[in-house]
C-alpha positions as CSV (number, residue, x, y, z in Angstrom):
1,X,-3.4,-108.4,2.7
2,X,-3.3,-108.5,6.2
3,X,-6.6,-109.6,8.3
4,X,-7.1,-108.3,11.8
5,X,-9.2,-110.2,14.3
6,X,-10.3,-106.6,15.8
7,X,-11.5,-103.2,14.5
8,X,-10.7,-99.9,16.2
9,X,-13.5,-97.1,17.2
10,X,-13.2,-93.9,18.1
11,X,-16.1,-92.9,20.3
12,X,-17.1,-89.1,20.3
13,X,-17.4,-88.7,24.1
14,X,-16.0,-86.0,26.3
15,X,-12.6,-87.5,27.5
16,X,-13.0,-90.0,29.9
17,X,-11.0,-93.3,31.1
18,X,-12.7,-96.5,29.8
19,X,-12.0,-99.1,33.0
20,X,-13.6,-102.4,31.3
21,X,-15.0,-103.7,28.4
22,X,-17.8,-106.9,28.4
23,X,-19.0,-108.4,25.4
24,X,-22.9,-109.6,25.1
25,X,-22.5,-114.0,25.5
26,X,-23.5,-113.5,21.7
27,X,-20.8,-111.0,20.8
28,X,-22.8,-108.3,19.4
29,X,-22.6,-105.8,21.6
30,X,-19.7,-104.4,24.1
31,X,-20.4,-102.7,27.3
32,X,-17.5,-99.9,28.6
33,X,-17.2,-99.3,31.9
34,X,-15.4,-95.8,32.6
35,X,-14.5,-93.7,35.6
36,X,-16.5,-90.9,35.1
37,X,-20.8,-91.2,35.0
38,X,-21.4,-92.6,32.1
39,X,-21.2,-96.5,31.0
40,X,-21.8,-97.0,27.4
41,X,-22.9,-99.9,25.1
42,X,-21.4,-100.0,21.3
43,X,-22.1,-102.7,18.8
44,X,-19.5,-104.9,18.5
45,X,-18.6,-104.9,14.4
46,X,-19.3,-101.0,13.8
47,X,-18.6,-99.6,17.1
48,X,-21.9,-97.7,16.6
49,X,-22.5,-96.1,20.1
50,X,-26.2,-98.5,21.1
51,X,-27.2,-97.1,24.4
52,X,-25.5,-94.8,27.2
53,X,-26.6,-95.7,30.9
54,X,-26.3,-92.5,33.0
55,X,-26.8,-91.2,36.6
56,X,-24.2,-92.7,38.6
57,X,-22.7,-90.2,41.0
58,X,-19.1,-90.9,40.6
59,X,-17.4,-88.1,42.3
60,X,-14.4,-89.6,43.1
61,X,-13.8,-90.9,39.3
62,X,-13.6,-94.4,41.1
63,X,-14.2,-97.4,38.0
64,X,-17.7,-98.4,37.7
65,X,-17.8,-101.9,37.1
66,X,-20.9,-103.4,34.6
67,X,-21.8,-107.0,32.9
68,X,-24.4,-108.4,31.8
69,X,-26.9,-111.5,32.4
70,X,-25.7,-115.1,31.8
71,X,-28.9,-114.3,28.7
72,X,-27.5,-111.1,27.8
73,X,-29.9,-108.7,29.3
């Protein structure tokens, strides 16, 4: 049996290039920063899509950049 230290996800999004990827300081959740409008937060262990933060005019496709707090927030 071989163990993995990662799982793969395959998020159901219209195509678009993920830029970064943050994880919460308590590893739970990870936050993908991509070049279109959308950033989107997945958990961590099921890749179940949490939340996706939208509105950013991003024309140009440049990378949006996100983090989080220092208290994950």
């Amino acid at each position: 049996m071989t163990s993995r230290p990662f799982s793969s996800f395959v998020l159901a999004h219209s195509p678009v290039e993920f830029t970064g990827m943050k994880f919460t300081p308590d590893g739970k959740y990870i936050l993908l920063s991509t070049t279109g409008e959308n950033v989107f937060l997945i958990d961590s262990f099921s890749g179940e899509l949490k939340q996706t933060y939208t509105g950013f005019v991003n024309a140009n496709q440049l990378p949006l950049e996100a983090s989080f707090t220092p208290d994950g927030q």
